[in-house]
N, C-alpha and C positions, 0 to 999 in steps of 0.2 A: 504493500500500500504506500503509495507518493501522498504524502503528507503536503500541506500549502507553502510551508519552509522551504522544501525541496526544489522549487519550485521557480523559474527565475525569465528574464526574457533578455535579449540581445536584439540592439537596433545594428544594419548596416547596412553603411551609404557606400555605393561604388560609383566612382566618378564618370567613365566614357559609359554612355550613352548607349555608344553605336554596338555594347557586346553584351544588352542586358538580357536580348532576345535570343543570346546563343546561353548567356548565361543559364536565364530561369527555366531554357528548352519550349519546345513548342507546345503551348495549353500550360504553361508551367509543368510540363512532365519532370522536369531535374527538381524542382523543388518537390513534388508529390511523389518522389521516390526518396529524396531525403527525409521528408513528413513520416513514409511509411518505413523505412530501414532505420532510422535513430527516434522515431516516436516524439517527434517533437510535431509542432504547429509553423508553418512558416506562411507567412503576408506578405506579401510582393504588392509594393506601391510606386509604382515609377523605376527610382531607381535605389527603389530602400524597401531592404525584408526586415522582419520584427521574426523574430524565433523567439516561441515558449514553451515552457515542456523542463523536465526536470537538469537540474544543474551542468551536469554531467553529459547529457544527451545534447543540449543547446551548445554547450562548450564545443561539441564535436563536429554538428550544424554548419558553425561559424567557421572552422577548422577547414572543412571539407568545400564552403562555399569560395572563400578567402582563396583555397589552393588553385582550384576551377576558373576564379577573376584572372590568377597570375598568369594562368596559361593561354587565358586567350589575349591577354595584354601583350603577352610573346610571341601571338601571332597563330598558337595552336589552335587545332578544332575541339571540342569536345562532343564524343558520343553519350548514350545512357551506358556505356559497358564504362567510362573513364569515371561516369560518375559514382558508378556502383566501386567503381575500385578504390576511388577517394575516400568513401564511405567504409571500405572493411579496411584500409589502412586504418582511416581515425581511431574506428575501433579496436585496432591491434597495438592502436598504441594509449591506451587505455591507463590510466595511473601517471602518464607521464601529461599529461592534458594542462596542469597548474603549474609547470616550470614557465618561469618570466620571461627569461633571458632568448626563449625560441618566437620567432616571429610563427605564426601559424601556417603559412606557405612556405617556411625553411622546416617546418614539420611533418608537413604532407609530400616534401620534396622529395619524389620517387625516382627512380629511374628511369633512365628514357636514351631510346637509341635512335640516332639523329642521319638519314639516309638524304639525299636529293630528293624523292622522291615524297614522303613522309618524316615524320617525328613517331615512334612509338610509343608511348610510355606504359609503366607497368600498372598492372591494375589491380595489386593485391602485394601484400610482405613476401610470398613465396615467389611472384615475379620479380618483385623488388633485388630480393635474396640473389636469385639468379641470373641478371642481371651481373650484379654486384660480382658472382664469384667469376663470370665470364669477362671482366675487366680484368681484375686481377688473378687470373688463374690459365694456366697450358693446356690442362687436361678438366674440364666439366660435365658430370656426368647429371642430367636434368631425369628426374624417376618419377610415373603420377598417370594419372589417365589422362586418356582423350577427353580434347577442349580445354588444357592447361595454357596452351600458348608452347610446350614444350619445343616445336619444331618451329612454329612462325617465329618465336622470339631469336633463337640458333640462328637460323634463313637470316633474318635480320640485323643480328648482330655484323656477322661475316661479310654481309652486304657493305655493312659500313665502313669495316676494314679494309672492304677491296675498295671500295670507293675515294679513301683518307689516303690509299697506298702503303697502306701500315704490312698488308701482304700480298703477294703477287697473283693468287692464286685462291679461289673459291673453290671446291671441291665437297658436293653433297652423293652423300651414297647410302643403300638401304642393301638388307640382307636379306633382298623379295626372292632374288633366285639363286642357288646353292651354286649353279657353275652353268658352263655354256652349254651343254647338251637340251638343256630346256630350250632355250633359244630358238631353237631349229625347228621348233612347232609351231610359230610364230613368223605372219608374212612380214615383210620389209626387211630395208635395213639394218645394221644394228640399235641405230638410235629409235628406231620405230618399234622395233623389236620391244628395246627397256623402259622405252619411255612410259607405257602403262602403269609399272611398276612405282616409276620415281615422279608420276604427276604431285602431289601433294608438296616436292619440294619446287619443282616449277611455278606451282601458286604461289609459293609466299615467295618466292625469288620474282617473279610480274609482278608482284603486290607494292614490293620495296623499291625496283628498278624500272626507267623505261623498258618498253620490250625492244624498242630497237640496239637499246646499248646491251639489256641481255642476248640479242640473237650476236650482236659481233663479242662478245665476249667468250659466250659459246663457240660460234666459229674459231675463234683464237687461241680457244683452250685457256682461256684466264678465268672460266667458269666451267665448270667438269661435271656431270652428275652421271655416278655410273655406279654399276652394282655391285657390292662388297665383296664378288668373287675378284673385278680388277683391280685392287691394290694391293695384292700380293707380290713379294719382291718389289715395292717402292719403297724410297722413301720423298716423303711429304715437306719438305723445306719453304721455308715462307711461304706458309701457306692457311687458311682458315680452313680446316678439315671438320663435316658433320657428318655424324651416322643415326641416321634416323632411324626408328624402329627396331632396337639395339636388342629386344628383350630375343627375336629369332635367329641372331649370332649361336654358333656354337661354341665350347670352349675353343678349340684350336683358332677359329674365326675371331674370336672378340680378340685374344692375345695378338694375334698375327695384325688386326690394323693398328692394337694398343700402341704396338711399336716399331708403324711405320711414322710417326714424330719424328719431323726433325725440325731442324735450328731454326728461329721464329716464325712457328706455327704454332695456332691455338687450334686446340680438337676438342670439339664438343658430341655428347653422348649420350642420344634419348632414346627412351622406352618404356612401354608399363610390362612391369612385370608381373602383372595378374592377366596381361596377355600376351602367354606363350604359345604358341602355334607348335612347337616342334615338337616332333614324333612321342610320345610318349616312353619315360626312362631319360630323355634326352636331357641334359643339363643346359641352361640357358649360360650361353658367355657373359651375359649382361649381369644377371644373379652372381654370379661368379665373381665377375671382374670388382663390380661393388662389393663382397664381402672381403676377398684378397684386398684390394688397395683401399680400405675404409680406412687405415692410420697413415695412410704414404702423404709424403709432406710435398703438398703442390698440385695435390689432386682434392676435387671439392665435391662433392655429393646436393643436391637440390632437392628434394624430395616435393611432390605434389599431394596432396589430398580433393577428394571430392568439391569440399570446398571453395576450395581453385581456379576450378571450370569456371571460363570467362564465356563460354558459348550461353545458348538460352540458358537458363536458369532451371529448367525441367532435366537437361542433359546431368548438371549437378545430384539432383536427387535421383537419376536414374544409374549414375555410377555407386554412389551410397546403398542404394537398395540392393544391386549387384555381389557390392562386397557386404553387406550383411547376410546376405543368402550365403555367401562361400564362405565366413566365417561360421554361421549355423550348420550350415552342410558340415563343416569339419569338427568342430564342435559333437554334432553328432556320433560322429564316427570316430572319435576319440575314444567316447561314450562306448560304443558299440564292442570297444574292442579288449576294452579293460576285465569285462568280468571271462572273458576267453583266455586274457592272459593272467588271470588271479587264479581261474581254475585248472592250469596247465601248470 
């Protein structure tokens, strides 16, 4: 029960005009999602909201509005997915809300990876996180289900790299086919051949870059997408290397591209590992590789949760519901096996 003490309002005035309309979203949807995600009351009057609604909630309101102004004063767009991700920052930083000394926009100040094309920014701590460890890190392994961002944020990063000239070389690759004999069922060339396999990195690579600077990039080989049986006997030197869909790697597969690294290359490393495809008995390189290098100094782990999902909002609850069933399932079967092995 919220007592009338608890209870407080916040006036605020944003000066241009001309971004009240991207501000408050169309019909006020940005404010009717922050009213409904932090339970607060917010009035949009021109160019002034009044939030009320308990101390704490209003605090965060403010936080989240404040961060939304800075960025399109910079020139950024904002979506409802940027503002839902403002929204579960504020609230992850929860307890820290009463320090003085943070302006409220140096507090919601997320990550953001900055392309020709777009600006990304992250929409939640776990993208934040990841981000973060893909600046500073050689080896990043991103783990979580579909709709995390795991693969567009990766695509995007490396884009920026090759863009800034930081490396010579974009290189995305997936472990859809185990080796070439598959191929040969399949009409075209070879690019026509795999490209079915690696569309999903082609999207977020169009997404980030002209297509015409990615088709000469392609032609040129200063952007590579090919399948985790060709980079065997390489090595990868200045180069942004991704392997998407990590979790269908085999052992000897995940080891074998782990270290084709070489001298300023960053390798990044996604996958859910609650979706393994491989034969059954078969050990996931991905599983592996994370368990083996979880204390190695310079390699960083991300992990995703349901939570995460920056896609619709139903996709979230529908990965939760997923892994509740396969925790119960196993759960059960625990259950099941115990009084067999008490009576044996």
């Amino acid at each position: 029960m919220t007592h009338a003490s608890d209870l407080t309002h916040v006036v605020l005035v944003f000066d241009d005009n001309r971004l009240i309309g991207h501000l408050y979203g169309q019909f006020d949807q940005n404010l009717a999602l922050i009213e409904q995600k932090l339970g607060v009351d917010a009035t949009a009057r021109g160019n002034q909201v009044t939030i009320r609604g308990p101390h704490e909630a209003c605090a965060r309101a403010r936080d989240v509005l404040e961060a939304l102004y800075a960025r399109l004063q910079a020139g950024q767009q904002i979506a409802p997915g940027d503002v839902e991700g403002a929204i579960r920052m504020a609230i992850s930083l929860e307890g820290q809300l009463a320090l003085p000394t943070l302006e409220p926009k140096t507090r919601l100040k997320l990550a953001q990876i900055a392309t020709r094309r777009k600006t990304v920014v992250a929409r939640n701590p776990a993208q934040d996180a990841y981000i973060r460890a893909m600046d500073r890190s050689s080896l990043v392994f991103g783990l979580g289900p579909a709709g995390t961002g795991k693969t567009y944020l990766a695509v995007a990063y490396a884009a920026a790299l090759l863009e800034r000239g930081e490396v010579a070389r974009l290189i995305l690759s997936r472990p859809a086919v185990e080796a070439g004999e598959r191929l040969g069922f399949l009409p075209g060339d070879m690019r026509e051949k795999i490209d079915p396999y690696l569309r999903p990195l082609y999207d977020a690579l169009y997404d980030m870059m002209q297509p015409d600077k990615v088709e000469r990039a392609l032609t040129s080989g200063a952007i590579e997408v090919a399948p985790l049986a060709f980079m065997r006997g390489r090595t990868l030197a200045n180069a942004a290397v991704i392997l998407d869909e990590a979790q269908n790697t085999t052992s000897m597969q995940m080891k074998m591209f782990l270290t084709r690294l070489g001298d300023g290359s960053k390798m990044i490393v996604t996958g859910d590992p609650s979706q393994i495809d491989l034969p059954p008995g078969q050990v996931s390189g991905l599983v592996e590789a994370t368990r083996i290098l979880k204390e190695t100094q310079g390699v960083v782990q991300v992990r995703f949760g349901h939570e995460d999902v920056v896609r619709h909002e139903l996709v979230g609850r529908i990965v939760k519901a997923y892994d509740d069933d396969g925790r119960e399932r196993l759960q059960a079967a625990e259950k099941a096996r115990q009084p067999k092995e008490s009576a044996s």
